[in-house]
Backbone of each chain as ProteinMPNN parsed JSONL, in Angstrom:
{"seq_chain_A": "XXXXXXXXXXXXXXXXXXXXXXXXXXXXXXXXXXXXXXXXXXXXXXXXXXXXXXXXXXXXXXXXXXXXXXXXXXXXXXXXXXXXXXXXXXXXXXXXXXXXXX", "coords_chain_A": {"N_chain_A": [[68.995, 68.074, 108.904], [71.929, 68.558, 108.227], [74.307, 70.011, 109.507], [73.565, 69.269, 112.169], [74.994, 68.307, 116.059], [77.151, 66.172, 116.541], [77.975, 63.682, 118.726], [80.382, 61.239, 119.87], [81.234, 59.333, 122.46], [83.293, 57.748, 124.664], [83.569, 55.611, 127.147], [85.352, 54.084, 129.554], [84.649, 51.36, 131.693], [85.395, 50.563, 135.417], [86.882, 47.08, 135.643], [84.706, 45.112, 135.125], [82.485, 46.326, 135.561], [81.436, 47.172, 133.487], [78.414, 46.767, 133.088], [76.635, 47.75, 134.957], [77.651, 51.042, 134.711], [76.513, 50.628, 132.317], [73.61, 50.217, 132.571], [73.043, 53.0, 134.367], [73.743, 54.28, 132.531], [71.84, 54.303, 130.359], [69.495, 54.514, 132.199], [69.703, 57.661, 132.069], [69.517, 57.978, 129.142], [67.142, 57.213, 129.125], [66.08, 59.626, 130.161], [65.964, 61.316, 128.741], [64.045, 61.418, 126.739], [62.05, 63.332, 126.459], [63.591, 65.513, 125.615], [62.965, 67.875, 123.171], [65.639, 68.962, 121.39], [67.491, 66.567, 121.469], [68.074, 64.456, 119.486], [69.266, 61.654, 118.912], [70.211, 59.261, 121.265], [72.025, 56.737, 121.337], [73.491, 53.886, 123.452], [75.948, 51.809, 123.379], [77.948, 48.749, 123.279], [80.87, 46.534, 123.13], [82.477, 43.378, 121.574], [84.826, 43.719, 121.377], [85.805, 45.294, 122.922], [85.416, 44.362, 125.877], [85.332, 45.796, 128.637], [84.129, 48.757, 128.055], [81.876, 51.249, 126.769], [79.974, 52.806, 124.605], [78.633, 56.01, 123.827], [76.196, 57.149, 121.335], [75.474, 60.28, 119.766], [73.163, 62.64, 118.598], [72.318, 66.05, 118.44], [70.36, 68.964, 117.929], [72.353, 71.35, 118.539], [75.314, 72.364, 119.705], [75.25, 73.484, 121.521], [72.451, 72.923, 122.956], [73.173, 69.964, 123.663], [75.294, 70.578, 125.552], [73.463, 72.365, 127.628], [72.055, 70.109, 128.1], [73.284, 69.061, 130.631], [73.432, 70.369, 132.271], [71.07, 70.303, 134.665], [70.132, 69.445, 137.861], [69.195, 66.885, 138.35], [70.526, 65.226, 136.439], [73.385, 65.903, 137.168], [73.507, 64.536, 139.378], [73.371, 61.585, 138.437], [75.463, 61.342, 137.059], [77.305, 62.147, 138.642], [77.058, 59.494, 140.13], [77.691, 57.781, 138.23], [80.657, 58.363, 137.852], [82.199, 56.924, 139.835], [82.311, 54.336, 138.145], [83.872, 54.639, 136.721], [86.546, 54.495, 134.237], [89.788, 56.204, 134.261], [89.632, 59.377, 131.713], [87.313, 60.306, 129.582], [86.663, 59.21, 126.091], [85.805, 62.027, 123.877], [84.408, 62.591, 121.122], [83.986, 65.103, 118.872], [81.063, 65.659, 116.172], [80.2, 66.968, 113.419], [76.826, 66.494, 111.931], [76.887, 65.983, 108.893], [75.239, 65.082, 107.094], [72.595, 62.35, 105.376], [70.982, 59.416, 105.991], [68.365, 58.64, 108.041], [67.676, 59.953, 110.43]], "CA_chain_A": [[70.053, 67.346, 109.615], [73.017, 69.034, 108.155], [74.528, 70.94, 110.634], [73.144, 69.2, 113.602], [76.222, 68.454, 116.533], [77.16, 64.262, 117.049], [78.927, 63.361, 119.681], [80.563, 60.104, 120.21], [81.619, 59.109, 123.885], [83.518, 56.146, 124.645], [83.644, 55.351, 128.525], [85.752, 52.648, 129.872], [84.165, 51.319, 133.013], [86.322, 49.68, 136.173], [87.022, 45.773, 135.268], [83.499, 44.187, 135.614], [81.678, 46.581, 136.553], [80.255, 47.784, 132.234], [77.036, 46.952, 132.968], [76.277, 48.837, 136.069], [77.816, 51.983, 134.362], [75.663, 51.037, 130.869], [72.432, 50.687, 133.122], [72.836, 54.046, 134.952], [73.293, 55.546, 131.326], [70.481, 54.259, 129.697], [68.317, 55.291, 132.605], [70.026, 59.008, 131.68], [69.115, 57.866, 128.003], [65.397, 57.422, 128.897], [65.461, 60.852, 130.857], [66.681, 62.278, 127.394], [63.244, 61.28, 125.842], [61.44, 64.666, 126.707], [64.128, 66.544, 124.941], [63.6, 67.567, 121.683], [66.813, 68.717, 121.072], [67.807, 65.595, 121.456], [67.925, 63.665, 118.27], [70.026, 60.524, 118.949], [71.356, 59.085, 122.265], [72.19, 55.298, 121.274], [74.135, 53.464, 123.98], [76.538, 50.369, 122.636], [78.498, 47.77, 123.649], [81.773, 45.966, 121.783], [83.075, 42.462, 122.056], [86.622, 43.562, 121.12], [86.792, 45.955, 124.277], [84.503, 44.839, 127.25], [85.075, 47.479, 129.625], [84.065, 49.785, 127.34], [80.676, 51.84, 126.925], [80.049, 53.763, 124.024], [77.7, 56.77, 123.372], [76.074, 57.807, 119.545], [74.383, 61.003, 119.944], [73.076, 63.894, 117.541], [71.498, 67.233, 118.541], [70.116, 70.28, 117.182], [73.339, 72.097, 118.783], [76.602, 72.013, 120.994], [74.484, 74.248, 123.223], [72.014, 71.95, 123.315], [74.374, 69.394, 124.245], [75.49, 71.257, 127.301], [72.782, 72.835, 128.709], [71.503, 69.302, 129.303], [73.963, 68.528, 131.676], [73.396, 70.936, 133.318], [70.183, 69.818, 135.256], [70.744, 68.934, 138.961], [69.282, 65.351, 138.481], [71.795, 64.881, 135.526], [74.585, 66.194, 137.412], [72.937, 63.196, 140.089], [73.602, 60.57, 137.301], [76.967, 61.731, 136.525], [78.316, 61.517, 140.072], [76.767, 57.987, 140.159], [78.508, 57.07, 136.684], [82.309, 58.83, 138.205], [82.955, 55.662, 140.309], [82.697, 53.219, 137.977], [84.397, 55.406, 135.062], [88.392, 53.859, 134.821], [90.512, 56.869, 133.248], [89.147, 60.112, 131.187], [86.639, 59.449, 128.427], [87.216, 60.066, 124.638], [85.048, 62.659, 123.344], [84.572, 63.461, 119.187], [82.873, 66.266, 118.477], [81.042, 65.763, 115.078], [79.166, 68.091, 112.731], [76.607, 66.123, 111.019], [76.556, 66.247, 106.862], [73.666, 64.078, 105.969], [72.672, 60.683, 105.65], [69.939, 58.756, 106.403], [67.814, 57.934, 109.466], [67.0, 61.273, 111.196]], "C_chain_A": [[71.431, 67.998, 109.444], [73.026, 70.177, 109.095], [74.127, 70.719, 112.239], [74.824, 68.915, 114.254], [75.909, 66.905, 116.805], [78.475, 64.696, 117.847], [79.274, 61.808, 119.845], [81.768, 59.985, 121.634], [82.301, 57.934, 123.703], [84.111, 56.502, 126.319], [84.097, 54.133, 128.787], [85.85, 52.376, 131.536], [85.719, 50.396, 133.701], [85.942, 48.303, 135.756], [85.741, 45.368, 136.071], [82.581, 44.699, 136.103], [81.191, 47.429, 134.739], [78.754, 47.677, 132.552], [75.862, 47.502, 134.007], [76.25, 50.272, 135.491], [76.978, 51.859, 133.155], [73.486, 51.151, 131.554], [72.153, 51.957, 133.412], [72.379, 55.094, 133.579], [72.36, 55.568, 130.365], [68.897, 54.795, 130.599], [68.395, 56.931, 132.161], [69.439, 59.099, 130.426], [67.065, 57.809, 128.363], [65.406, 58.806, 129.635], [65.457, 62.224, 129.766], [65.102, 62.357, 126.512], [62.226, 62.49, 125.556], [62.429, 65.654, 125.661], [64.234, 66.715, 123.748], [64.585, 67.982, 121.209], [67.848, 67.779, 121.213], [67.21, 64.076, 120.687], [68.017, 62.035, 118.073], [70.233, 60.504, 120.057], [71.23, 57.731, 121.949], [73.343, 55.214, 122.588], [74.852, 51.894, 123.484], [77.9, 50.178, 123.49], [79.742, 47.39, 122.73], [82.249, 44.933, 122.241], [84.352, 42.808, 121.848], [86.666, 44.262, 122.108], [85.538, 45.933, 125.215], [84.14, 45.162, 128.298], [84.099, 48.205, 129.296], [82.515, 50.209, 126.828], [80.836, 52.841, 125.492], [78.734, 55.016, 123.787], [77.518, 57.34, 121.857], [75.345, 58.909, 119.804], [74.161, 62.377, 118.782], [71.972, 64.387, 117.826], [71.332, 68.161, 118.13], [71.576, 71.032, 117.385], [74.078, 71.634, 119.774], [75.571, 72.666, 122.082], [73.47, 73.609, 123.616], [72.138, 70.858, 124.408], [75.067, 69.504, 126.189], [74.775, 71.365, 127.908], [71.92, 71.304, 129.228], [72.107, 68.219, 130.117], [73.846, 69.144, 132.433], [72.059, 70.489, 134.85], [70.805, 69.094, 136.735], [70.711, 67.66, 139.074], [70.006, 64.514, 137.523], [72.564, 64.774, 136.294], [74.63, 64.84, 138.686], [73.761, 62.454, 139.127], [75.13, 60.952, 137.131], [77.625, 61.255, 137.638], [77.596, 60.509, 140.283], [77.515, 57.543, 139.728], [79.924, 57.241, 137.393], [82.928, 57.499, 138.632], [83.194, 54.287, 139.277], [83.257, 52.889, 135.871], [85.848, 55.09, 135.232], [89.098, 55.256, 133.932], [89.254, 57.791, 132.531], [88.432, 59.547, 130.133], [86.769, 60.115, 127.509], [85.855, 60.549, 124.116], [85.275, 63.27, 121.491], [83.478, 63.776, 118.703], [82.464, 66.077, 116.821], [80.247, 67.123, 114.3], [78.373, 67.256, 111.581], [76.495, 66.517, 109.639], [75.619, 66.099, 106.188], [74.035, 63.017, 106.251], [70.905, 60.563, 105.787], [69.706, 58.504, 108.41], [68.012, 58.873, 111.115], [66.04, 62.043, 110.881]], "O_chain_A": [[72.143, 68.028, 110.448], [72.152, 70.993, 109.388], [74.25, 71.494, 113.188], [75.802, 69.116, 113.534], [74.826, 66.444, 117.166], [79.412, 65.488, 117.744], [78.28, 61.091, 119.963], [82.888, 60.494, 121.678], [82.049, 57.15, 122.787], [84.882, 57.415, 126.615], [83.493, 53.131, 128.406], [86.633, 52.842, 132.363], [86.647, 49.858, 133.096], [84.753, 48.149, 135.478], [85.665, 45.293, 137.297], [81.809, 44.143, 136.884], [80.494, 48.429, 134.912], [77.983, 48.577, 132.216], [74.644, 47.616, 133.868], [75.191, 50.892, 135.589], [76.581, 52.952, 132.752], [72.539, 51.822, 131.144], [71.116, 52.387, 132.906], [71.533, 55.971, 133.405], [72.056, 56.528, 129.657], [67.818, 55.203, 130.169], [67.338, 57.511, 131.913], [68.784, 60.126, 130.243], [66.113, 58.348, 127.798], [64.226, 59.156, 129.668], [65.156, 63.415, 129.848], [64.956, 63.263, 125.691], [61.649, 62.561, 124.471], [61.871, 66.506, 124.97], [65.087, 66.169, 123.049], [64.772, 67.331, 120.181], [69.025, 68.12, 121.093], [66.45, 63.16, 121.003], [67.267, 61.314, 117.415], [70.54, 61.621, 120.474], [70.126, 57.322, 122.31], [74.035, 56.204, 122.826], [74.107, 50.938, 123.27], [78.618, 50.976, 124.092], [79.735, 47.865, 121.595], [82.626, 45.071, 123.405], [85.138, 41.953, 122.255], [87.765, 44.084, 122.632], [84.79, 46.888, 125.423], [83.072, 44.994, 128.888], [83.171, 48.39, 130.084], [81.905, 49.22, 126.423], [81.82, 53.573, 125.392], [77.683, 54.443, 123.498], [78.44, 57.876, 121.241], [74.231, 58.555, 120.192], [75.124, 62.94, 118.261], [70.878, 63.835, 117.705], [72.403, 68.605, 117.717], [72.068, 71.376, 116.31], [73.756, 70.758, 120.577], [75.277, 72.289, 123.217], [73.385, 73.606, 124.844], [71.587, 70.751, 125.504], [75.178, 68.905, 127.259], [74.835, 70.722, 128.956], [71.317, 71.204, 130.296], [71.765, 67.051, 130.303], [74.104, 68.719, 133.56], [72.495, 70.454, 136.001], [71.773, 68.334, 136.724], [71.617, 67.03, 139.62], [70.132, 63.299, 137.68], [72.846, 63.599, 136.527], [75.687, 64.238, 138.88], [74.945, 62.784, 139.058], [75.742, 59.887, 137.202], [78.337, 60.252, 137.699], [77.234, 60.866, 141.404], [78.273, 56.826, 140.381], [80.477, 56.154, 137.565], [83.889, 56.983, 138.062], [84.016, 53.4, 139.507], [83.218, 52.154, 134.885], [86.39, 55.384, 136.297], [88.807, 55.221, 132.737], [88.103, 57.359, 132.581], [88.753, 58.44, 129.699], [86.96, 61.329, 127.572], [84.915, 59.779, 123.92], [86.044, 64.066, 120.953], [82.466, 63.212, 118.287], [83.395, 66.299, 116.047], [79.83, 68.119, 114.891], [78.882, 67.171, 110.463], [75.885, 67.558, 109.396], [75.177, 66.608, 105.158], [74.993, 62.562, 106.876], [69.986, 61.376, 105.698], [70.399, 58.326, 109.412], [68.314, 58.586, 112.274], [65.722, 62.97, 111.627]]}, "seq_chain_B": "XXXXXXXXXXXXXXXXXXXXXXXXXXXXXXXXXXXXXXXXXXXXXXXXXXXXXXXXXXXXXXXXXXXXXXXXXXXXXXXXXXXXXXXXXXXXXXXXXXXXXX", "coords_chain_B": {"N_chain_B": [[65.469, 47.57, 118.715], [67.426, 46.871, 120.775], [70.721, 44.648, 120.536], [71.339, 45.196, 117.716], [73.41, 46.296, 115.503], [76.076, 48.563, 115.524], [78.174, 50.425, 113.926], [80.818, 52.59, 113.412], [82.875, 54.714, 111.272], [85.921, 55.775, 110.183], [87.842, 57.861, 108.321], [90.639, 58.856, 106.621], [90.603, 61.626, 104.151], [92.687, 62.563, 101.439], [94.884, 65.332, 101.612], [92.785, 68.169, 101.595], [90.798, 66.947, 99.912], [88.603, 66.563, 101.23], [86.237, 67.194, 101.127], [85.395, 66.328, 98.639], [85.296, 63.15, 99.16], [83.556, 63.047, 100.831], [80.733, 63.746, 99.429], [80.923, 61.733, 97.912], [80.139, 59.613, 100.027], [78.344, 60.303, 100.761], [76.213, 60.399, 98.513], [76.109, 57.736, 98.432], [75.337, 56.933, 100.933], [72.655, 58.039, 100.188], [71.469, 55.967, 97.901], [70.961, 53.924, 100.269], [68.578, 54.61, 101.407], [66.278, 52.67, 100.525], [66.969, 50.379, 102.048], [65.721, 48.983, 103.802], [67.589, 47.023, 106.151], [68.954, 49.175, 106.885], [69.229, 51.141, 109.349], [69.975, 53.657, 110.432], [72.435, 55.976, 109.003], [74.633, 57.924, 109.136], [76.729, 60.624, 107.756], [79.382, 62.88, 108.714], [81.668, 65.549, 109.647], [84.72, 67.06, 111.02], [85.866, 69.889, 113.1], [88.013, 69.242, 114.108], [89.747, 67.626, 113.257], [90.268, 68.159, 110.335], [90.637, 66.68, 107.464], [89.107, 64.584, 107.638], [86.524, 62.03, 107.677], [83.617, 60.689, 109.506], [81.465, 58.15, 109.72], [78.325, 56.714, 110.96], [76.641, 54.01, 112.195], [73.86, 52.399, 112.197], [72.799, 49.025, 111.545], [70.354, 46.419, 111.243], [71.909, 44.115, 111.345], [75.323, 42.741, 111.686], [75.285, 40.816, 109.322], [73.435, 42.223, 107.469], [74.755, 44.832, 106.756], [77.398, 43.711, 106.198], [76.574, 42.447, 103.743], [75.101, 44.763, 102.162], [77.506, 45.953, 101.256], [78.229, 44.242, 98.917], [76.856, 45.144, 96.21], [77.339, 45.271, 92.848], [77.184, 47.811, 91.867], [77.659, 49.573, 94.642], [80.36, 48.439, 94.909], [81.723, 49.747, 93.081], [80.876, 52.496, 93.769], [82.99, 52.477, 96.015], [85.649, 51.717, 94.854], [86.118, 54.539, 93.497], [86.003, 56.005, 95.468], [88.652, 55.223, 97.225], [91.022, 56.291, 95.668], [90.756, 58.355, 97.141], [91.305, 58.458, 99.986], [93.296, 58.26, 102.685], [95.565, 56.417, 104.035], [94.554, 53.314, 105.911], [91.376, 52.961, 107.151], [89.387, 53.6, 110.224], [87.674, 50.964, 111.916], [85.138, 50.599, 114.246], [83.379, 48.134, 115.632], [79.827, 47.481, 117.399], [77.509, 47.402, 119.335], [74.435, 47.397, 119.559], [72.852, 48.886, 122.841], [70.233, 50.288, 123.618], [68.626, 52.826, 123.777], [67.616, 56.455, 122.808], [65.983, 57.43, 119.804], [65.968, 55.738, 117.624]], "CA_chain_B": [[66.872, 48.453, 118.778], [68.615, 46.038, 121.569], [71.11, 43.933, 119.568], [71.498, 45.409, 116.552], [74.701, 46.236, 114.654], [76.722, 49.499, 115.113], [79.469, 50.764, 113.385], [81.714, 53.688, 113.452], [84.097, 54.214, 110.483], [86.739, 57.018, 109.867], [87.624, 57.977, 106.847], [90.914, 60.159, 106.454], [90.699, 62.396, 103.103], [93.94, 62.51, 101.009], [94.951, 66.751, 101.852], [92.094, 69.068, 100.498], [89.606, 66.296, 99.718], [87.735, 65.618, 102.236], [84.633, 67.447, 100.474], [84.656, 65.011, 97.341], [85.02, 62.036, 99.495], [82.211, 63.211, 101.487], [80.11, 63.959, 98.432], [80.61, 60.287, 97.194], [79.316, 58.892, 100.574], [76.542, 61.228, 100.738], [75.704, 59.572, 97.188], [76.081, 55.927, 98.88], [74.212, 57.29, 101.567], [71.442, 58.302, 99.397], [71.352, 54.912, 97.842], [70.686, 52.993, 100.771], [67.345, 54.684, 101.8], [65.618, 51.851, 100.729], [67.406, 49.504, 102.421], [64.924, 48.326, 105.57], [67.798, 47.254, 107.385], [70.086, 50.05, 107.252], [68.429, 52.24, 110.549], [71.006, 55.045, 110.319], [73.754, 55.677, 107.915], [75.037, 59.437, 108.772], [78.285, 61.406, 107.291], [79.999, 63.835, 109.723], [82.604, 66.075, 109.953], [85.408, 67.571, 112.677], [86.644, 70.918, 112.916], [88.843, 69.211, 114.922], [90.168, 67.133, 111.805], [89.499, 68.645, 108.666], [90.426, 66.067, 106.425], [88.545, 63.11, 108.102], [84.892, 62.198, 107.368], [83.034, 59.792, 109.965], [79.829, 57.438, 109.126], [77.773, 56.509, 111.919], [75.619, 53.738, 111.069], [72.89, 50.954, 113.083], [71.842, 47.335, 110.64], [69.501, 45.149, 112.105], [72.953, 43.08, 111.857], [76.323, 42.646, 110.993], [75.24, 40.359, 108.306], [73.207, 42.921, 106.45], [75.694, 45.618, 106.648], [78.446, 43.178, 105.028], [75.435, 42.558, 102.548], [75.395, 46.04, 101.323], [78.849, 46.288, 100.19], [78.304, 43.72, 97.736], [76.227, 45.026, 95.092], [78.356, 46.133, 91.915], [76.979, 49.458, 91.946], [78.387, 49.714, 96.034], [81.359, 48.784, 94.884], [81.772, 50.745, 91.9], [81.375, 53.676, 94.432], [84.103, 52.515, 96.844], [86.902, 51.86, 93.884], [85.965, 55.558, 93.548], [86.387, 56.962, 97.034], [89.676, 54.639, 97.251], [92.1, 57.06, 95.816], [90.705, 59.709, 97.762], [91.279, 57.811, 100.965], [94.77, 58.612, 102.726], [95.188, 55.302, 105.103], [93.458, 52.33, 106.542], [89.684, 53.467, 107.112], [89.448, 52.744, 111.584], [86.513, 50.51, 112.191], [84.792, 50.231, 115.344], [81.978, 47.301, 115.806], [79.416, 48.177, 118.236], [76.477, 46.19, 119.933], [73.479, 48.603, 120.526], [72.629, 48.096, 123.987], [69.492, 51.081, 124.038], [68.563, 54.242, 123.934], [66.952, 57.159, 122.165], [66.219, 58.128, 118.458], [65.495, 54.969, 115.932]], "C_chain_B": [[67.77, 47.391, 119.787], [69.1, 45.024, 120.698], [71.594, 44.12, 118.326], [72.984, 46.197, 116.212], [74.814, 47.746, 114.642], [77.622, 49.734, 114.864], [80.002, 51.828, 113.13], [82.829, 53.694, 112.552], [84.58, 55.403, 109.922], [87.668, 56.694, 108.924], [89.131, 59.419, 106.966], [91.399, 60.632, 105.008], [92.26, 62.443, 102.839], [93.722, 64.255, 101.492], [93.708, 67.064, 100.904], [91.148, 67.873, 99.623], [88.843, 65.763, 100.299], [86.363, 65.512, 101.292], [84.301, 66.338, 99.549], [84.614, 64.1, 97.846], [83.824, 62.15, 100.227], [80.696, 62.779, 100.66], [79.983, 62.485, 98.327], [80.138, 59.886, 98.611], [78.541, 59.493, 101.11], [75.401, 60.546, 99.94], [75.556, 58.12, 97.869], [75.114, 55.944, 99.829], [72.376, 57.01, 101.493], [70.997, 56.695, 99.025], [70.951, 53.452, 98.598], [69.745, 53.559, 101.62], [66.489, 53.832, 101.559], [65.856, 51.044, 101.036], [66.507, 49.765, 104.213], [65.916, 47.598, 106.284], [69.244, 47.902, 107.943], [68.966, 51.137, 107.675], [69.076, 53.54, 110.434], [72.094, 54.555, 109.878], [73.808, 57.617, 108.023], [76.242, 59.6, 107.988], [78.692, 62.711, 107.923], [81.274, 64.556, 109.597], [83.311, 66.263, 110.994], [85.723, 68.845, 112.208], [88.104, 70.546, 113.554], [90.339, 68.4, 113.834], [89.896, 67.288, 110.617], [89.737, 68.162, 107.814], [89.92, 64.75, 107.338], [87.101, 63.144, 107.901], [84.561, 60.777, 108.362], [81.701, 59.158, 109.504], [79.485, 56.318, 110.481], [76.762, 55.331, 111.774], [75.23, 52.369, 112.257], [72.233, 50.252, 112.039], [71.499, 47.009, 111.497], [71.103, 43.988, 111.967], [74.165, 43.267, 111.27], [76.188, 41.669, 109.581], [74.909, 41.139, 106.994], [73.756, 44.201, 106.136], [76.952, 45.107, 106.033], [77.76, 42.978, 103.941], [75.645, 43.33, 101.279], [76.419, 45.842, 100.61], [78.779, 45.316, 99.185], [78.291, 43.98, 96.442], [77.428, 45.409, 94.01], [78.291, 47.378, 91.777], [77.616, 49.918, 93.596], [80.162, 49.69, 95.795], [81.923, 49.234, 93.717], [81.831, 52.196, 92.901], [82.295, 53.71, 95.755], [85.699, 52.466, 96.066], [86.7, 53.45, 93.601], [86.195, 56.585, 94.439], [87.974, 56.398, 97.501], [90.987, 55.527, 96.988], [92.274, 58.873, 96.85], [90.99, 60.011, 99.592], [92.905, 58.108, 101.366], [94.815, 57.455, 104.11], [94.418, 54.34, 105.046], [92.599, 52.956, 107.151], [89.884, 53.231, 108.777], [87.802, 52.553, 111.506], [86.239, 50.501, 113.746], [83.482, 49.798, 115.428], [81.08, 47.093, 117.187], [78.331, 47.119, 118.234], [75.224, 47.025, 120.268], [73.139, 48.184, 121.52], [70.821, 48.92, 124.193], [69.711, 52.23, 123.646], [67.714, 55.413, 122.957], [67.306, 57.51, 120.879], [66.121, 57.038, 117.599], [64.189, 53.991, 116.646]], "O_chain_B": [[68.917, 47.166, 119.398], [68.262, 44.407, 120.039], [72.276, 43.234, 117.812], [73.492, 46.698, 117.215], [73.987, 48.384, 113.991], [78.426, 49.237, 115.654], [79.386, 52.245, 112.15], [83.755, 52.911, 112.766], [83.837, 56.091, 109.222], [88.192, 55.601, 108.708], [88.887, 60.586, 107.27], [92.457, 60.165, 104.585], [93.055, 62.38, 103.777], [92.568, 64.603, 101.74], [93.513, 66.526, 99.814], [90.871, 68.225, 98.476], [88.359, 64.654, 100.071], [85.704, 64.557, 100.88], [83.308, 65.611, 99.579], [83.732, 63.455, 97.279], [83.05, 61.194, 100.181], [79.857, 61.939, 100.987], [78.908, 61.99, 98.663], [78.98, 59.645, 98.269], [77.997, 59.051, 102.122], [74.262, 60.227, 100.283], [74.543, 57.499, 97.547], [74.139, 55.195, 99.767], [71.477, 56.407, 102.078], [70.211, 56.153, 99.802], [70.718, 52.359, 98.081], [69.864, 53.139, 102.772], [65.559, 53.946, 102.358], [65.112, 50.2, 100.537], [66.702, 50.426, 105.233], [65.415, 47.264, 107.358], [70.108, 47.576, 108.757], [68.171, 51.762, 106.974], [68.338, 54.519, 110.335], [72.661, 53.474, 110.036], [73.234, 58.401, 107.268], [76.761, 58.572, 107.553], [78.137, 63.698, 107.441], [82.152, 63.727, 109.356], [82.869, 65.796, 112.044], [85.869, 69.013, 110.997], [89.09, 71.282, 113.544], [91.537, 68.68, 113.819], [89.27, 66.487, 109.923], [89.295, 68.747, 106.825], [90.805, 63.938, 107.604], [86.491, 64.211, 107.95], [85.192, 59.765, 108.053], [80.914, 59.864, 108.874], [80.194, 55.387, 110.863], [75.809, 55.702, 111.088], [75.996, 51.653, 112.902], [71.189, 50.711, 111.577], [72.051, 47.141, 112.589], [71.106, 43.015, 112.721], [74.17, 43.987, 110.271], [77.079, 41.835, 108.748], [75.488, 41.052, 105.911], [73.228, 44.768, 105.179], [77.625, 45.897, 105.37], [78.349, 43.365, 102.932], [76.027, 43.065, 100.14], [76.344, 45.571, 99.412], [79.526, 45.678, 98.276], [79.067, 43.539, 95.594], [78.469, 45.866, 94.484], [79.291, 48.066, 91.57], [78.198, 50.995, 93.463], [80.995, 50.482, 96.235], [83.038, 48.728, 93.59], [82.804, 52.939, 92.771], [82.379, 54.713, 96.463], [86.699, 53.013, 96.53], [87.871, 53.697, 93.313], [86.507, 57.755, 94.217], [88.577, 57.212, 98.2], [91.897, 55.572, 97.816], [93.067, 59.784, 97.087], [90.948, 61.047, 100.256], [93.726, 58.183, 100.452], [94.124, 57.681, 105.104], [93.533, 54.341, 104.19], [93.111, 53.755, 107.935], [90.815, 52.429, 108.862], [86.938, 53.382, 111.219], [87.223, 50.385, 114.477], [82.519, 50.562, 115.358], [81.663, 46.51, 118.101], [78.214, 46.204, 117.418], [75.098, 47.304, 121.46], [72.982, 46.963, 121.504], [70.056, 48.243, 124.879], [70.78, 52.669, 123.222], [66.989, 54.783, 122.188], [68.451, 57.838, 120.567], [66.211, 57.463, 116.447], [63.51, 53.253, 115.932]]}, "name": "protein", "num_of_chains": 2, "seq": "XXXXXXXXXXXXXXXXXXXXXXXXXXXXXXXXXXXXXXXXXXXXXXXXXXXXXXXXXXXXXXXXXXXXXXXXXXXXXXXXXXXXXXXXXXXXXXXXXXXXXXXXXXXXXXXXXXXXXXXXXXXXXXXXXXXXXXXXXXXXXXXXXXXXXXXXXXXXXXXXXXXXXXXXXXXXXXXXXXXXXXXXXXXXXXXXXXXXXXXXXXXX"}
């Protein structure tokens, strides 16, 4: 695990429309299940901000990471998600250390 | 996995200690492998912040994640990480909604 790449997303959908944008990304999350470089993709929720969408994810690598966006039926899913994305989304790049529960 | 308790909690290192604060919740880490309902409990880095340490972490609930911190040995290793701490810790309480990896 040390050394894998986490990413945490936070997406803040248009007013009333979170659970349209958390559906689309959990279908993206089940299309993730084939990949084994793909360790983690949790999708979560928060009562203190409910716009707001978050992603937990941890993969073998950043390149990882990328190349599976690249995919044309990703890049599908993405321009689905755009409309009902309010403002840029916060991305933090981690480097896992350790821990439990990988 | 739908329902269950995530939490996000940043951690910024006094200058030039991140490593030992790491170290000690590596050790806390360690300690709560037998805990059935702590699902993931990582420790992360940034290049992007080099004194900050993140912990990534899914309980079956917010109850048994305030739980944990009880024991005397838990907090015996947070009066320990305390001076090494530069700030208020940022929490962020999370709702899993789905997705891949526990």
């Amino acid at each position: 695990v040390p050394g894998y790449y986490g990413f945490i997303g936070k997406f803040r959908a248009q007013p009333g429309r979170r659970d349209e944008l958390l559906a689309i990304l959990l279908a993206a999350a089940e299309a993730l299940r084939g990949n084994k470089d793909c360790l983690l993709y949790l999708l979560n929720t928060s009562a203190a901000e409910p716009d707001a969408v978050w992603s937990n994810e941890v993969w073998t690598s950043k390149a990882a990471h990328d190349a599976a966006l690249e995919p044309e039926d990703v890049k599908a899913v993405i321009r689905q998600a755009m409309p009902l994305i309010a403002g840029a989304p916060e991305a933090t790049e981690l480097t896992v250390a350790g821990g439990k529960g990988l």
